[in-house]
C-alpha positions as CSV (number, residue, x, y, z in Angstrom):
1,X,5.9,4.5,19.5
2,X,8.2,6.1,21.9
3,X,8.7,8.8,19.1
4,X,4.6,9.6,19.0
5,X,4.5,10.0,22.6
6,X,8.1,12.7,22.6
7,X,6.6,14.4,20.2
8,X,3.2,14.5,21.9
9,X,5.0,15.3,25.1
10,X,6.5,18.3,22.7
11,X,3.2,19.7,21.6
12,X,1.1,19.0,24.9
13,X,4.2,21.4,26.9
14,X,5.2,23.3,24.6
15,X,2.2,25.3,25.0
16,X,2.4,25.8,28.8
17,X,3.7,29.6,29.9
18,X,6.5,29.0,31.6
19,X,8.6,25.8,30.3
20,X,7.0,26.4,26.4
21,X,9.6,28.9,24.9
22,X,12.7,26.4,26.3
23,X,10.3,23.1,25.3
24,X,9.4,24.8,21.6
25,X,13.6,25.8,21.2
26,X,14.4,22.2,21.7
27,X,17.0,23.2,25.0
28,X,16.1,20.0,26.2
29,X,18.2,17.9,23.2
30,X,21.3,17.8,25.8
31,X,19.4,15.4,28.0
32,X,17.6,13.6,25.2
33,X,20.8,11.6,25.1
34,X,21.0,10.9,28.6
35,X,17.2,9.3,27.9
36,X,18.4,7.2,25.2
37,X,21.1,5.4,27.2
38,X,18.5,5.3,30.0
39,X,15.3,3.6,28.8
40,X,16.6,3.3,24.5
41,X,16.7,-0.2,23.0
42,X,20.4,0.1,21.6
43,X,22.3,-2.6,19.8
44,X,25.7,-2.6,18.4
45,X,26.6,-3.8,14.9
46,X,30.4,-4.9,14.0
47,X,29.2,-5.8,10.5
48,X,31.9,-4.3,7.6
49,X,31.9,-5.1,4.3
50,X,34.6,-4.3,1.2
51,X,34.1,-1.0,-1.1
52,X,30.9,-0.2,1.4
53,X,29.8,2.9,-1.1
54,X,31.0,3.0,-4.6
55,X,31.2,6.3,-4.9
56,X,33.9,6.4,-2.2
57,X,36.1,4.2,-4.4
58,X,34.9,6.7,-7.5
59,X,36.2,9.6,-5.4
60,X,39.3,7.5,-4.0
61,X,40.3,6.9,-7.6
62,X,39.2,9.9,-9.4
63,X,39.4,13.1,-8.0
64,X,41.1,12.6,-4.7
65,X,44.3,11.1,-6.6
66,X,44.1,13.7,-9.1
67,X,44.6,15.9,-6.2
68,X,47.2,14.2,-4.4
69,X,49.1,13.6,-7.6
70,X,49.0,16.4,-10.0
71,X,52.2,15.3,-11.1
72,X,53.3,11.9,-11.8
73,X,56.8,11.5,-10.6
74,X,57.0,8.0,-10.3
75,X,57.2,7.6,-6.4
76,X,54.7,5.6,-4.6
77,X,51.5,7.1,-3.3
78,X,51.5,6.3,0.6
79,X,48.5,5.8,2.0
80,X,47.9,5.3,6.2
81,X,44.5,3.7,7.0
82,X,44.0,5.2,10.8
83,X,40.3,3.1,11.8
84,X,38.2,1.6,14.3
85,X,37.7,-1.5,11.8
86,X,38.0,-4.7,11.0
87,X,40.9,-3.6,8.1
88,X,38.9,-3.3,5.2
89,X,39.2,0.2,3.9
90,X,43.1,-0.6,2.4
91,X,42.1,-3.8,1.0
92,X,39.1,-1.7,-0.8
93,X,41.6,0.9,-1.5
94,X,44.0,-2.0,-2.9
95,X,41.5,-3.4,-5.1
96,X,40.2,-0.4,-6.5
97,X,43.7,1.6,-7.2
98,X,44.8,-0.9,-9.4
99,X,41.9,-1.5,-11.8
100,X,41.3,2.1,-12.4
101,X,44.9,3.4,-12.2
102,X,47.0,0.6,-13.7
103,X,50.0,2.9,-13.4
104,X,49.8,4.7,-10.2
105,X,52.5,2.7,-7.8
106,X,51.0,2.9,-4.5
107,X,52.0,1.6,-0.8
C-alpha cells in the first residue's frame, strides 16, 4: 500500500514546474532511507542455515579451488571464515570439500 501511494506521490509531483525534474531524477532516494527507519515496518531475521545456495558450494569446490590451487603440492588449503554469523559457512565449506575433493587437505 505504502508503495501505491510513493509512487502516486511520484507521478502526482513529478509533473509540477519546479520540484518535477529533481522528483522525475529520483534525487530524493537519499532520504527515502531516512523514511524507512522513520514510519517502515522493519524486522530483523537471525535465521542461517548450512550450504544456503548450492551453487556457492558448486563454485567453492569447482572453480574457486581450481583457482586457488592450480598446482597440487600437497600443503593444506587454509581457509579464514571472517562473518557476522552464527559459524555456518566453514562447517558448509567442511562438508562440501571433502565429498567433492576427497584429496584436497584443507584447514
Amino acid at each position: 500500500m505504502a508503495e501505491g501511494i510513493v509512487r502516486m506521490l511520484v507521478n502526482v509531483l513529478g509533473r509540477l514546474p519546479l520540484v518535477g525534474g529533481p522528483i522525475r531524477r529520483r534525487a530524493w532516494y537519499p532520504y527515502r532511507h531516512q523514511w524507512v527507519l522513520l514510519f517502515g515496518d522493519r524486522q530483523n531475521y537471525t535465521f542461517t542455515q548450512f550450504v544456503r545456495l548450492p551453487h556457492q558450494g558448486e563454485a567453492l569446490a569447482g572453480p574457486v579451488v581450481d583457482f586457488l590451487r592450480p598446482h597440487a603440492d600437497g600443503e593444506p588449503l587454509r581457509i579464514v571464515v571472517f562473518g557476522c554469523s552464527n559459524g555456518a559457512e566453514p562447517y558448509s565449506m567442511a562438508s562440501i570439500l571433502p565429498s567433492r575433493r576427497p584429496t584436497l587437505p584443507f584447514t
